[in-house]
Structures are given as C-alpha cells and as structure tokens.
ZATI-14958 format. One record per residue (C-alpha): residue number from 1; chain; x, y, z; residue in one letter. Coordinates in nm, 2 decimals. Layout:
   k c   east  north     up r
 NUM A      X      Y      Z A
...
***
This chain:
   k c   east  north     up r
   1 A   7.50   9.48  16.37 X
   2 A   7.25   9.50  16.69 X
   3 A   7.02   9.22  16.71 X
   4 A   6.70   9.48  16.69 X
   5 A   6.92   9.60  16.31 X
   6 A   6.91   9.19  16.24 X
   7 A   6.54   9.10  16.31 X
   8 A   6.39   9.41  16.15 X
   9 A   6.59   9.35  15.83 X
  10 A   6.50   8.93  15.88 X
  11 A   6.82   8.77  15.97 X
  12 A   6.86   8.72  16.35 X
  13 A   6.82   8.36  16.38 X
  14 A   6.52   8.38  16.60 X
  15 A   6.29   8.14  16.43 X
  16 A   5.92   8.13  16.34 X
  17 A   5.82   8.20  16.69 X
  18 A   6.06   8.47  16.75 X
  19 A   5.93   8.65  16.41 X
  20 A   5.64   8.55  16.57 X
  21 A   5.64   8.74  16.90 X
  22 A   5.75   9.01  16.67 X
  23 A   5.43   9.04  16.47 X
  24 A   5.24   9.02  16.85 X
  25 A   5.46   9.34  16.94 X
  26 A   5.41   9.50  16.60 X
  27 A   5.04   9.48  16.70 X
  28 A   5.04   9.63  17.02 X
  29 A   5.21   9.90  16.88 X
  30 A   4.95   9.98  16.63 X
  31 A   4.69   9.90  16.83 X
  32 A   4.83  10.18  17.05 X
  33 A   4.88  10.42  16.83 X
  34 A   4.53  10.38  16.68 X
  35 A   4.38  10.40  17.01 X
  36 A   4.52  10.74  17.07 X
  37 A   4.47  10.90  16.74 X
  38 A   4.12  10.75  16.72 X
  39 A   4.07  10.96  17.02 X
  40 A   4.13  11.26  16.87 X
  41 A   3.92  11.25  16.57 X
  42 A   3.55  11.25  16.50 X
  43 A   3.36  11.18  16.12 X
  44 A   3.04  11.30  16.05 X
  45 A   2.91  10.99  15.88 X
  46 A   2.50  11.10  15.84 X
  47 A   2.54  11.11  15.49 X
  48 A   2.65  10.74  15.43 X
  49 A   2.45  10.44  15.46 X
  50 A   2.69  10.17  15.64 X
  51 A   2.59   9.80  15.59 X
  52 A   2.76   9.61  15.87 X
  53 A   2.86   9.21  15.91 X
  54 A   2.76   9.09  15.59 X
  55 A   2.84   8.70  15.56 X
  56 A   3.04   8.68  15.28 X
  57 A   3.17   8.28  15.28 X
  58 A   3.22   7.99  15.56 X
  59 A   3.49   8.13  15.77 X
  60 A   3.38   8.26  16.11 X
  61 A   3.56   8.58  16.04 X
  62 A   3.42   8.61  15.63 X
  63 A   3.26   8.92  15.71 X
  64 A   3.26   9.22  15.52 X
  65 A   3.09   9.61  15.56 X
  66 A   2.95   9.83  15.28 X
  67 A   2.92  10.20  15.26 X
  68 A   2.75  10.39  15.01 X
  69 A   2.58  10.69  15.00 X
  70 A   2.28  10.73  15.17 X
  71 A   2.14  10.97  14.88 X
  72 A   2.16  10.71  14.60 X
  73 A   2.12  10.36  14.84 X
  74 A   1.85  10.25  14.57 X
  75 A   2.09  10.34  14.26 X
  76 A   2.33  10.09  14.12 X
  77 A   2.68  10.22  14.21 X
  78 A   3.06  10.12  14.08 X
  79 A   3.20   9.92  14.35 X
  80 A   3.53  10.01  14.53 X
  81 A   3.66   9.70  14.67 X
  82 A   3.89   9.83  14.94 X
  83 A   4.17   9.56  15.16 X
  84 A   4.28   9.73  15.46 X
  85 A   4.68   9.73  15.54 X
  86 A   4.90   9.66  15.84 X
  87 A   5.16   9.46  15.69 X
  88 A   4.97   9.14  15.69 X
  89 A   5.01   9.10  16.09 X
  90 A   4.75   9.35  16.23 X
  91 A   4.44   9.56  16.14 X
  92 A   4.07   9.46  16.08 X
  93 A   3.83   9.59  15.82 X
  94 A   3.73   9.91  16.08 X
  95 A   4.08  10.03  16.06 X
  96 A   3.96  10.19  15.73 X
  97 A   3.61  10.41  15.84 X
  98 A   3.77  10.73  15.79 X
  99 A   3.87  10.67  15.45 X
 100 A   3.55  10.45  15.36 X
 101 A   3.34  10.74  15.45 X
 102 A   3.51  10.95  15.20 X
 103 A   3.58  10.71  14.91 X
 104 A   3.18  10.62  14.94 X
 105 A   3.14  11.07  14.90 X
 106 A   3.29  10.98  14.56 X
 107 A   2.97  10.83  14.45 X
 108 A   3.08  10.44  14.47 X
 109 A   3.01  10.13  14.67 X
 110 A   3.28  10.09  14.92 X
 111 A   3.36   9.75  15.04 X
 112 A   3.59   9.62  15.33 X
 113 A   3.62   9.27  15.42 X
 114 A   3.81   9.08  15.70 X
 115 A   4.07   8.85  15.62 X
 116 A   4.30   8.61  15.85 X
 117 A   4.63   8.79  15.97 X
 118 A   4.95   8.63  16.02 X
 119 A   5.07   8.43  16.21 X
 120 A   4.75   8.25  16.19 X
 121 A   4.68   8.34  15.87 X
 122 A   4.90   8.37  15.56 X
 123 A   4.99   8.59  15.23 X
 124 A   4.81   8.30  15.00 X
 125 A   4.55   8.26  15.25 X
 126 A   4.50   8.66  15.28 X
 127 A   4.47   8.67  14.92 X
 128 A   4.21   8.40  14.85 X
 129 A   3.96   8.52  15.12 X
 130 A   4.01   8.87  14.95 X
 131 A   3.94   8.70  14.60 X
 132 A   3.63   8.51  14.76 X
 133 A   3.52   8.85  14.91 X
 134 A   3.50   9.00  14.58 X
 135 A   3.37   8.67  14.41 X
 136 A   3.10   8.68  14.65 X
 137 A   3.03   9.05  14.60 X
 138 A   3.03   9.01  14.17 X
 139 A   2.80   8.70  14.24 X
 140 A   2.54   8.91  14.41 X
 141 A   2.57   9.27  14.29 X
 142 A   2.18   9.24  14.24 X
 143 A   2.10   9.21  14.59 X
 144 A   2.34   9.50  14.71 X
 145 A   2.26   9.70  14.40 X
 146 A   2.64   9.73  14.28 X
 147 A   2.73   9.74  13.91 X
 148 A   2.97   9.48  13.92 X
 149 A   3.12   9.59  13.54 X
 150 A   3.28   9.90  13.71 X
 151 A   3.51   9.74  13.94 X
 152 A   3.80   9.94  14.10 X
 153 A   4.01   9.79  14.33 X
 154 A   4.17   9.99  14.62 X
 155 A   4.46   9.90  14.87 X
 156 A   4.68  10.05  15.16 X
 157 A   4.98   9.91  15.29 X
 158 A   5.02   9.57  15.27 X
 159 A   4.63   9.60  15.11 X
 160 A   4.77   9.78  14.79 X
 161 A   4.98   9.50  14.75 X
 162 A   4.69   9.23  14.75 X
 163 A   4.51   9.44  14.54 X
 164 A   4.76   9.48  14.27 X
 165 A   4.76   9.07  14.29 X
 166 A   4.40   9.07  14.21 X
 167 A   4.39   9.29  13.97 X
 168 A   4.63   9.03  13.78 X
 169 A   4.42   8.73  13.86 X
 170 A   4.10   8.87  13.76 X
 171 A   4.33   9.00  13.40 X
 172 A   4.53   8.69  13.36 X
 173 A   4.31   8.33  13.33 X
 174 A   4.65   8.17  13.32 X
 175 A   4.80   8.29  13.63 X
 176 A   4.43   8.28  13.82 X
 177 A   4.46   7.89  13.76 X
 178 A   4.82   7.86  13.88 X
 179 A   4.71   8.06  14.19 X
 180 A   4.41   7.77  14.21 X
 181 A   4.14   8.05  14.19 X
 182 A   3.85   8.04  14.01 X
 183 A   3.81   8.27  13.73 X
 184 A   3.56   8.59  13.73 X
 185 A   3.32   8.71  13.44 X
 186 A   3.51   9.09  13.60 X
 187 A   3.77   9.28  13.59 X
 188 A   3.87   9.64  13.72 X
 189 A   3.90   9.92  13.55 X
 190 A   4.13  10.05  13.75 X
 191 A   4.29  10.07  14.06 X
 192 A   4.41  10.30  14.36 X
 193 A   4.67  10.23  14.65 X
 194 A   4.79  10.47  14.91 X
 195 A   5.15  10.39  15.01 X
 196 A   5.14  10.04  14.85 X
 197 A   5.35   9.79  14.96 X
 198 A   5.51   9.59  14.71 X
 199 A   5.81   9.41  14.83 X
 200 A   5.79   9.06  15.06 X
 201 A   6.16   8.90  15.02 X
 202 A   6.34   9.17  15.19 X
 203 A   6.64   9.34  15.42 X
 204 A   6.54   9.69  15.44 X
 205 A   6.43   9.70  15.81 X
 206 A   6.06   9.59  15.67 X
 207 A   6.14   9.21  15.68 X
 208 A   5.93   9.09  15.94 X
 209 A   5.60   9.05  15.75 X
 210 A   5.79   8.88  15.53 X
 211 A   5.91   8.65  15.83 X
 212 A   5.55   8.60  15.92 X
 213 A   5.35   8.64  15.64 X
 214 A   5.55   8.42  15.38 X
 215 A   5.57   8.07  15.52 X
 216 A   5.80   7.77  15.45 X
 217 A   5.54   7.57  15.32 X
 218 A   5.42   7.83  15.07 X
 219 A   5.76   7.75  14.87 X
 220 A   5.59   7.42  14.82 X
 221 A   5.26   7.62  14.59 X
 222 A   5.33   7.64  14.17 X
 223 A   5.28   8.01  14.24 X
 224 A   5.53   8.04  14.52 X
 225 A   5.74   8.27  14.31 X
 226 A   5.44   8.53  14.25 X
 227 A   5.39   8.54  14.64 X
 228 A   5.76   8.63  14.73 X
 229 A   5.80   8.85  14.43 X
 230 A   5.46   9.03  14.37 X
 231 A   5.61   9.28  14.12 X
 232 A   5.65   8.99  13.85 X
 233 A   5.26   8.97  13.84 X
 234 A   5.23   9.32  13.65 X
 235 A   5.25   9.26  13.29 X
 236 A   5.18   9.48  12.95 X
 237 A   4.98   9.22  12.87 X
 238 A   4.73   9.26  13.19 X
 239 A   4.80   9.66  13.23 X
 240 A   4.56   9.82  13.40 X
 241 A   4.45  10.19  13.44 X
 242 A   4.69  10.26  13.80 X
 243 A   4.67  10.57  14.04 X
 244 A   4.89  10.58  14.38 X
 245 A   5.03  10.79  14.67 X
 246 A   5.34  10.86  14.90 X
 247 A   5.50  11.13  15.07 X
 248 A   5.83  11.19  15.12 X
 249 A   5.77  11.11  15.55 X
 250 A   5.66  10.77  15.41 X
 251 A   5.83  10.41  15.59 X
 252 A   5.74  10.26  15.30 X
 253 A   5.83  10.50  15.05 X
 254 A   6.12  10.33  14.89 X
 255 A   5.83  10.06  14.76 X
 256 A   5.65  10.33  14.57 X
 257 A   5.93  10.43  14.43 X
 258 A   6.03  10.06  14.31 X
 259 A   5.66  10.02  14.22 X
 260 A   5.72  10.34  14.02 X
 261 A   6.05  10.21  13.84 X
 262 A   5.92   9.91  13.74 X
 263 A   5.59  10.05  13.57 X
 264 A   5.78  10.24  13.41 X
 265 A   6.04  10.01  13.26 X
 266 A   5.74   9.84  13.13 X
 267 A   5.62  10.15  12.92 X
 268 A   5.33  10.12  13.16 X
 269 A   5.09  10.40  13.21 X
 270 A   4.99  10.54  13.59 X
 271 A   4.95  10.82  13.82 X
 272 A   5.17  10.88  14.08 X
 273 A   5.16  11.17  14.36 X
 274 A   5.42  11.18  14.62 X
 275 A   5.35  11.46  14.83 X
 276 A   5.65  11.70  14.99 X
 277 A   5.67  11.69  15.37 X
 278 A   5.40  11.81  15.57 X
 279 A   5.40  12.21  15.66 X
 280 A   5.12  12.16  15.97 X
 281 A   5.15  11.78  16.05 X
 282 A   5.36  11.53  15.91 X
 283 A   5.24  11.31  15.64 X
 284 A   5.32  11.00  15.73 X
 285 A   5.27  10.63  15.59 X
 286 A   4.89  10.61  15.45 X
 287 A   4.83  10.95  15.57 X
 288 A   4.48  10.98  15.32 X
 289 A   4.33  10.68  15.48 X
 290 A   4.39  10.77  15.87 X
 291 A   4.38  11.15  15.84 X
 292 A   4.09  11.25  15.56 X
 293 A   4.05  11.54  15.73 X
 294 A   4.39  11.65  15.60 X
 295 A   4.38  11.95  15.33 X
 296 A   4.63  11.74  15.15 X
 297 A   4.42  11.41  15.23 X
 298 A   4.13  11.62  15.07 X
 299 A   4.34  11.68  14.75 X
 300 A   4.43  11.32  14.70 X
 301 A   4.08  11.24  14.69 X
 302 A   3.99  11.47  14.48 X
 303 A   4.26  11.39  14.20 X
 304 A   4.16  11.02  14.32 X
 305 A   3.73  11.11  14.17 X
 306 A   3.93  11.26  13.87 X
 307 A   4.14  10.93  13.77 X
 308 A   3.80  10.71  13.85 X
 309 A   3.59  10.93  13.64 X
 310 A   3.83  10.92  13.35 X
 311 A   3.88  10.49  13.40 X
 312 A   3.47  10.46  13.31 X
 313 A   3.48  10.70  12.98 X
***
C-alpha cells in the first residue's frame, strides 16, 4: 500500500503532527478551491437582513451571524440553527452565505456560528460551543425575535454530523448529562443535513479528521464512545422528524448510505434524496449549500420548505 493509501485511510504511523500537517494541507486545498469558485459566483442578497458578529459566549471566536428575511425582520420566525462542514479541520461560518441566503427565503431564522477547528480545536469541543451557540440563541429568542419552540437543526458535512448529536442531547436528558451539557427547555422538530457525515473511527480514505479531530485524551470522557461512534446516539426512543441529501458524485456518499441503513434498521422514519449524476455540472459533495443556484440545488430546497412545513403541523 503507498504511504498517501495509508495516511488517508489513518494508519501510516505519522503521528499527531504528521495527521497534523495533513489537516494544514487539507485546508489549503479547500481554501483554494473556495477561492476560485467564490470567484465565479454572485448572490443577490437585497432581500435578506444579515446580522453579523453577534457575541454569543466568552471565547474570542463565539461569534455567530443571523439571516432572516428582510420582509418579516419584526416577525417572530422558526429558527434554523445551521453548523457549517469541512471535516472538522477547515471552514468558518461564511463558508455557508450561499445556502444561508436561501434557507432564510424559506421564511426562517438562519443561524451560523463559529466554532474551534482541529487541531486546535476538538470533536467534544466543536460540539459544546455548538450546544452553547444554540443555548445562547433559545435564552434570548426575545431579543432576536426567534420562536425558539420551532427549532430545526441543519448540518453539512462534518456539520450534519454535529447536528445529529444535538438533536440527541437536546431529546435525551440522560445522555445530555453524560456529555456534561446542560439541559434545554427545546428541542427540534426536525432536522436537515446535506451529505452528512456520520462516521469518525474509520479506513475508507476519510480517516484523517478522525486522526485530528478525535484525540487521545477524549478516550479518557464517560461519553468517549458516542464521540467515536456518533451513529449509537440515534435511538427510537429520541426519533426525530429527519430529511437529508446525496448524489451519487458524492466523497462522502457511502455515510449517507450507512446513515440510511441504520435508520432504517431502527424502523425509523426520514427523507432521503440522493440525486443521479449531474447532466450540466457534476454534483458533487454538498452540492445545495455551495451551488444554490443549481436547478437541482433549487429542487432540494424546495422539497426541503415541504418537509419543514409538514414538521410544525
């Protein structure tokens, strides 16, 4: 096997900083490839009210942005509490305007909040300033006019995976305490995740945020065994309403499809649209959230306002 086979699937004994210096490469790459397609693209964005840099706890970086739309900013609007991807190593809570613009068209609250990527940051830390992000934004849906009993959470990537998590905690008291979190008066009616991932311990070629993102000393936290196998969170006895897309051009397809399996070995209900190849563009890993402007983005959404709707009846 070549070394570059070994480190992608995690087993070249490179160490923490070699995985490391991996997740530093990973992020130029993106960072890249963002660049250029950013380029390219241009959102008309008159319609939404964006409120930017919104302190939302101690940390320097416990920042978050809300969009809404500019036509109801004095109505009280459901809350779509969004985590950005990029497979816990990369990405900031900008990386998602495109889709923020359009999820806020729906007639919602869209939230995005920063959290602390690895290496310096880490899965359990990722997902407590996430669960203090929303804590902060239940405390004070007053001030931001958000009707914090309609809740949906909303992930990409490595983001779909935290938000399944959350949903868990905020539907499991139990499991909330063994994560150390404080328990919320909330929880979501449903959720939504574009090309979720929802593996850690892996050797698929996808092992590095695992490398980087799941640390040695996390084996040492009572929930340890939640954080390097996410999947065992979902229970029938904290189901929630589910809705979540793929494509068949998808790196990360293969953890839709176990997300998929394992709902459905628990007689668990959900919506799931994996979309054929792309005829005019490929549609690649979260295709909805970087290309909106898609016809089959477009689509998504719109069976995406159709699942929400029928989560409040």
């Amino acid at each position: 096997m070549k070394l570059l086979d070994k480190i992608l699937q995690g087993k070249a004994p490179i160490g923490k900083l070699g995985y490391n210096l991996c997740g530093y490469i990973f992020r130029s790459h993106c960072r890249r490839n963002d660049r250029k397609r950013v380029k390219k693209q241009h959102f008309e964005s008159s319609d939404i009210l964006l409120q930017e840099d919104i302190s939302c706890g101690k940390r320097k970086n416990a920042l978050l942005d809300l969009y809404r739309p500019v036509d109801k900013k004095e109505e009280k609007l459901p809350l779509l509490f969004d985590i950005h991807g990029g497979g816990f190593m990369y990405g900031d809570r900008k990386l998602n305007y495109p889709s923020a613009l359009s999820l806020a068209r729906l007639g919602y609250v869209v939230s995005l909040h920063e959290y602390t990527i690895a290496p310096k940051g880490d899965l359990y830390q990722i997902l407590k300033e996430s669960y203090e992000a929303l804590t902060y934004l239940i405390e004070n849906a007053d001030r931001w006019n958000i009707d914090s009993s309609k809740l949906f959470l909303v992930g990409d990537s490595a983001g779909g995976m935290i938000a399944l998590m959350l949903a868990s905690l905020l539907k499991d008291k139990e499991l909330c305490a063994l994560f150390g979190f404080k328990p919320l008066s909330t929880a979501p009616l449903g959720i939504a995740l574009f090309s979720p991932m929802t593996k850690m311990e892996r050797e698929d070629g996808m092992a590095v945020p695992y490398k980087v993102a799941l640390k040695k000393k996390l084996k040492k936290y009572p929930c340890y065994d939640y954080l390097a196998h996410p999947i065992k969170m979902i229970t029938k006895e904290n189901a929630f309403p589910l809705f979540f897309t793929s494509s068949k051009e998808d790196m990360l397809l293969g953890d839709s499809e176990f997300l998929k399996d394992s709902l459905s070995q628990l007689g668990y209900s959900f919506t799931y649209l994996c979309a054929e190849k792309g005829k005019e563009h490929p549609l690649e890993h979260i295709y909805p959230v970087i290309y909106p402007e898609y016809e089959e983005s477009k689509e998504v959404y719109q069976k995406l306002a159709l699942f929400l709707d029928s989560c409040k009846k």
